[in-house]
C-alpha positions, 0 to 999 in steps of 0.5 A: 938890363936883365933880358929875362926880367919880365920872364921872371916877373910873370912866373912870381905872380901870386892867385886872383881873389876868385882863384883863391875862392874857387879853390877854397870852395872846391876843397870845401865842398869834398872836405864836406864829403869826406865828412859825410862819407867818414860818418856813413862809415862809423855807422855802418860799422856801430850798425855792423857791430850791434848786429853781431852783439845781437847775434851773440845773444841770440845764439846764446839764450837760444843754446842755453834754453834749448839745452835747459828744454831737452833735459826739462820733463814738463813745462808751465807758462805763466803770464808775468813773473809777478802773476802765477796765480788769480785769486787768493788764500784758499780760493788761488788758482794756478795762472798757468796759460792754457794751449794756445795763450802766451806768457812771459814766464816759462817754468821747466820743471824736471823729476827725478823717477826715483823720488815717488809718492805712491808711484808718481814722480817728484819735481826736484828742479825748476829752471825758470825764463822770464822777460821783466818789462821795464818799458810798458810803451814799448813792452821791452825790458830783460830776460832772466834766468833761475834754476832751483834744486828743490829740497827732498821737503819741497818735492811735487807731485806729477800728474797727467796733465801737468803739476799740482800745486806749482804756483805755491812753491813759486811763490815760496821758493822763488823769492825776491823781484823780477831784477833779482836774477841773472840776465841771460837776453839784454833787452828783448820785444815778445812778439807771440800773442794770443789770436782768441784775445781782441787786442792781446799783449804780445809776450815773449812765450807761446804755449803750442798744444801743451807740448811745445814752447814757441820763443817770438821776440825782437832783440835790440842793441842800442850803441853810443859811441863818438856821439853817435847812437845807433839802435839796430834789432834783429827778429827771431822765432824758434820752438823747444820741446822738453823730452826728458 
């Protein structure tokens, strides 16, 4: 007889019913953590990765319009796209905002001092922003981006205290729906509101003594990755001042 049976015995015995359970519920619970943690993570990181892409449209509208504004020797700020003038036929009146108003539609205008009629300078080029609305509930939606060369036949006049005639060359040169040029902003919230209007619609430009434009608006990045939907936005303000 094999003295160290018994021994042997002892050592080949398998878990209890309640070790097993013990053990399976302790790895349950930090496989659940691990799960837990690992969604945490990918959130932050879809979270991390939509501030930068908010970042990069910032820097980049903002480069962009600043770089447009320096050269832009006036400027006009319109309530919409759709509305730059009240009115109709011979009654029209240009729309443009007056100091202190907001709108969701700058025009830079620039002139070019050699091009005069009886000694005022001509408009020769529009660049034009404008936010289209595509969610009135929110009041988010694009921001666009045109710039039209005027024909020597489609040149302005200039005169002291802005433009003549400027809301009939927008409408006859700058043609087709608000989706029609590029976006330069993906999704954007005007955030600038007119303090003499009780309950006033924020828009995205607001016009500061008719001498600068003041930008106010909230940009969103919504991500949609491994079923996750992470929606991150990022407030910025900032004016520009044509000088040309």
């Amino acid at each position: 007889m094999n003295p160290f049976l018994p021994f042997i015995r002892r050592t080949r015995r398998g878990f209890t019913l309640t070790e097993t359970l013990i053990t399976m519920t302790i790895l349950g619970i930090a496989g659940v953590g691990m799960v837990a943690f690992m969604r945490q993570g990918l959130k932050m990181y879809y979270s991390d990765r939509a501030r930068l892409m908010i970042n990069r449209d910032i820097r980049s509208f903002t480069a962009k319009l600043d770089t447009d504004a320096v050269a832009a020797n006036f400027y006009c700020i319109y309530p919409s796209f759709a509305v730059t003038s009240t009115g109709s036929g011979s009654a029209a009146v240009d729309a443009a905002v007056a100091d202190g108003q907001v709108g969701d539609y700058l025009v830079l205008l620039y002139t070019d001092p050699s091009q005069t009629s009886r000694g005022i300078s001509m408009i020769t080029e529009l660049v034009g922003y404008y936010r289209e609305v595509t969610n009135t509930t929110l009041n988010t939606g694009p921001v666009h981006r045109y710039d039209i060369k005027l024909a020597p036949a489609n040149y302005v006049n200039v005169t002291s205290g802005g433009t003549a005639g400027l809301s009939g060359i927008l409408s006859t040169l700058v043609t087709g729906t608000a989706d029609s040029y590029p976006i330069v902003e993906q999704l954007a919230q005007g955030l600038a509101t007119n303090a003499t209007v009780a309950t006033p619609t924020p828009a995205l430009f607001y016009n500061l003594k008719n001498r600068s434009i003041m930008i106010n608006a909230q940009v969103t990045e919504s991500l949609t990755e491994m079923g996750n939907v992470t929606q991150t936005g990022n407030t910025y303000n900032f004016s520009v001042s044509p000088r040309g």
